[in-house]
N, C-alpha and C positions, 0 to 999 in steps of 0.2 A: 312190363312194370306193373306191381299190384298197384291198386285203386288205394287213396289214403283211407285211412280209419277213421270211425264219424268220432271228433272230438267231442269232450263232455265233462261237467264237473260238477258233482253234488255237496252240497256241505251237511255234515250229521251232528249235532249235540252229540256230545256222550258225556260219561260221568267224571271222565278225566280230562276233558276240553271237547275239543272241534275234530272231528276228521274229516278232510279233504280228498274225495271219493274223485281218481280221474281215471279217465279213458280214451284210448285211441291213441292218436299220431300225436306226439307234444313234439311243435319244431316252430321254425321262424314266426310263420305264421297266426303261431296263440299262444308265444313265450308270454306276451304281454296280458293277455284272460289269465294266463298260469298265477302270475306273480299278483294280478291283483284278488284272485280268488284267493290264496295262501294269506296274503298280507289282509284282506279284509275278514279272514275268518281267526286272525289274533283279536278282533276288537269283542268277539264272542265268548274267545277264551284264552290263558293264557301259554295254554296247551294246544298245539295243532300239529295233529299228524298227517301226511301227505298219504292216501292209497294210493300206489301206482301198481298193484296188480292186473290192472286192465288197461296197459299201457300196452302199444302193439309196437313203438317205434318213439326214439328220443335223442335229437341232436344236439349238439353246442349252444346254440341260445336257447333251448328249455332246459336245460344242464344249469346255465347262466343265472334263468329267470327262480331256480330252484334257489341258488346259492342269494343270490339279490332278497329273493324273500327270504330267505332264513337272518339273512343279518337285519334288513327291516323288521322283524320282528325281535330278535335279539334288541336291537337297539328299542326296541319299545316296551322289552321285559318279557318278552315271550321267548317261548321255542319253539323252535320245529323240529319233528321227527320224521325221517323217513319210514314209513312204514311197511305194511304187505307192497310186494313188487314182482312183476313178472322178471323171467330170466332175460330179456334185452336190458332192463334198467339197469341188474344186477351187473349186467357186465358190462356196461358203461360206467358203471360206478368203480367197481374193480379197476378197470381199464386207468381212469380218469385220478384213481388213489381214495377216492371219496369214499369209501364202501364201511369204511370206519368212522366215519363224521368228521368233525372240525369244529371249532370252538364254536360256530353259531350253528350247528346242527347236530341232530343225533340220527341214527341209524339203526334202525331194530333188527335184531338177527334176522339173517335169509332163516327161511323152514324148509325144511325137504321138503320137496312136491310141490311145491309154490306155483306161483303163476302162469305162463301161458308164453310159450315160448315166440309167440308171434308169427 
């Protein structure tokens, strides 16, 4: 069994709001750092995109803690976008129907050659 992936998360200004820089294992264990990084990084801007290009691994309650911050921020006049993402997210999102957003979140197209297959 691999060894988990050291989790992590950066916040960046940018010109069009916030981006939410994460990495590693997102699972039970740091659903709850997930959701309040996302949600506190709408009080910065009312734009906040999620990176998960450096994302190595992503279960059910980080899935969860994604959709929970999106609507906490919807409900506060914000959005969230999915942004860059490695091909696990990609296909948890696929898997899961989400890969095309929902009414409190958006989804930026996959890129060829994206992320990092884990």
């Amino acid at each position: 069994m691999a060894a988990p992936q050291d989790f992590g998360v950066t916040i960046e200004s940018a010109a069009s709001g916030v981006i939410v820089h994460i990495r590693g294992d997102l699972d039970m264990s740091n659903a709850a750092v997930l959701t309040e990084a996302l949600t506190e990084a709408g009080a910065v801007g009312d734009s906040v995109v999620a990176d998960l290009a450096a994302v190595t691994f992503i279960d059910s309650s980080a899935l969860s803690a994604l959709v929970a911050s999106a609507r906490a921020l919807a409900e506060a006049g914000n959005r969230l976008t999915l942004g860059p993402r490695s091909e696990v997210v990609e296909r948890v999102l696929e898997i899961t129907g989400l890969a095309k957003g929902s009414e409190d979140f958006d989804v930026q197209p996959a890129t060829d050659g994206g992320g990092n297959g884990g």
